[in-house]
C-alpha positions in Angstrom: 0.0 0.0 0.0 1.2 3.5 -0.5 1.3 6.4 2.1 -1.9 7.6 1.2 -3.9 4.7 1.0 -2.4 3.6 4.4 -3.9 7.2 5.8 -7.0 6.7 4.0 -7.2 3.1 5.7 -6.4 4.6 9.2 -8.6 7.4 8.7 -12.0 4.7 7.7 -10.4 2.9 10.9 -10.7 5.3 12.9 -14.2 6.9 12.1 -15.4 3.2 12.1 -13.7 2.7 15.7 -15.9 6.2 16.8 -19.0 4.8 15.3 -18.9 1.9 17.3 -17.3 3.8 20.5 -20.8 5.7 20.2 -22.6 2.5 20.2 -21.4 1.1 23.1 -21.5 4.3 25.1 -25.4 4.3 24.4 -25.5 0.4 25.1 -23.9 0.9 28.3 -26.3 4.2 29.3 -29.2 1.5 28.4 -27.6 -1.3 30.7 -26.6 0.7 33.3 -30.0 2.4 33.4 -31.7 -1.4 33.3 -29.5 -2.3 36.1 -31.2 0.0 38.6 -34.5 -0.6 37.4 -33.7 -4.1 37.7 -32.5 -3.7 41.4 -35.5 -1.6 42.3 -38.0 -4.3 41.0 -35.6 -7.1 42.9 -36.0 -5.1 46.1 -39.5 -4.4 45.9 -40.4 -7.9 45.6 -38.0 -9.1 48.6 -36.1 -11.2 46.0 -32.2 -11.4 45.6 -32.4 -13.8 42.7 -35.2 -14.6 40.4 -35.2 -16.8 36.7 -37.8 -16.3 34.2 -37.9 -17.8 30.5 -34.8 -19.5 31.4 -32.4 -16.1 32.1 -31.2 -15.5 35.6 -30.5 -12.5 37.0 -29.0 -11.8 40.8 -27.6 -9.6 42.9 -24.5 -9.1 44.6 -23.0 -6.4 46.7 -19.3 -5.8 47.3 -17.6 -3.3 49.5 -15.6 -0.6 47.5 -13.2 2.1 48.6 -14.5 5.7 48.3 -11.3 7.7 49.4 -12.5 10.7 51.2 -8.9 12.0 53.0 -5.8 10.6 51.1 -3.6 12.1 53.4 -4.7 10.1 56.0 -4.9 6.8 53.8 -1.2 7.7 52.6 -0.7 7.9 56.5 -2.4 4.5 57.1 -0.6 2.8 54.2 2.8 3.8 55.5 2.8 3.2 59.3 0.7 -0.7 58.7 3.8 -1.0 55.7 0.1 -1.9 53.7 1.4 -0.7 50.0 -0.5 -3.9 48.9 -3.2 -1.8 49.2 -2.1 1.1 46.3 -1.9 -0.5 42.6 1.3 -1.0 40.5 1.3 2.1 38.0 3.7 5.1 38.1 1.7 8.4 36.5 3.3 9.1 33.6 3.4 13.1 33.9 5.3 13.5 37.2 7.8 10.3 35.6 8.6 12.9 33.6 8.5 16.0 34.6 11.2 14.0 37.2 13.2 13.2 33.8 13.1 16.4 32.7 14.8 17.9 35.4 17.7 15.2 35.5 16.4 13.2 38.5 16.7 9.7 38.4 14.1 7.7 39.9 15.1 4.2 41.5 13.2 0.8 40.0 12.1 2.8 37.0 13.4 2.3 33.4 12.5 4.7 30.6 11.4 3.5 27.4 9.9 5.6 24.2 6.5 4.5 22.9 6.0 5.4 19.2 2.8 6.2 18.1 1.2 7.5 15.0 -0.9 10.8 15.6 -3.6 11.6 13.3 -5.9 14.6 12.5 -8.8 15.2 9.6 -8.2 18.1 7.5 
């Protein structure tokens, strides 16, 4: 393929890819919206689980974290040695912002991501 018809095929892809990223957006909208219905009707009629026309549906509950003081959680973490409870991902602008300035940073090896950057005309 030549340049151009490579861009003309990324450029399709990428409308395509929107198209369907608009999809899904209302798709979820409609689920998530379904969802609550759903647990309303559960709780109205006392039920945690019901099956009708062969389709089950249930719910569950899990306890989530809703940080409301990170200062204290950082606190927390640090004195219990609990930095289980933080996940694995360094943010990307402060990595380096740190490079930038000529400060190393222990554990962490840079790498360069190449990428292809596209705009319409």
């Amino acid at each position: 393929m030549t340049l151009g018809e490579l861009i003309a095929r990324r450029e399709q892809l990428r409308d395509q890819k929107r198209a369907l990223n608009d999809e899904l957006k209302a798709i979820d909208a409609e689920l998530n919206e379904n969802e609550a219905e759903l647990l309303g009707a559960l709780d109205a009629a006392g039920l945690e689980h019901a099956k009708i026309d062969g389709v089950s549906v249930s719910i569950s509950e899990q306890t989530m974290p809703n940080v409301t003081n990170w200062d204290a959680l950082y606190d927390f973490i640090k004195s219990n040695d609990a930095f289980y409870m933080l996940q694995r991902r360094v943010s990307t602008g402060p990595y380096r912002e740190m490079l930038q300035m000529e400060q190393e940073v222990p554990g962490v090896e840079p790498y360069i991501q190449r990428k292809v950057n596209m705009r319409s005309a």
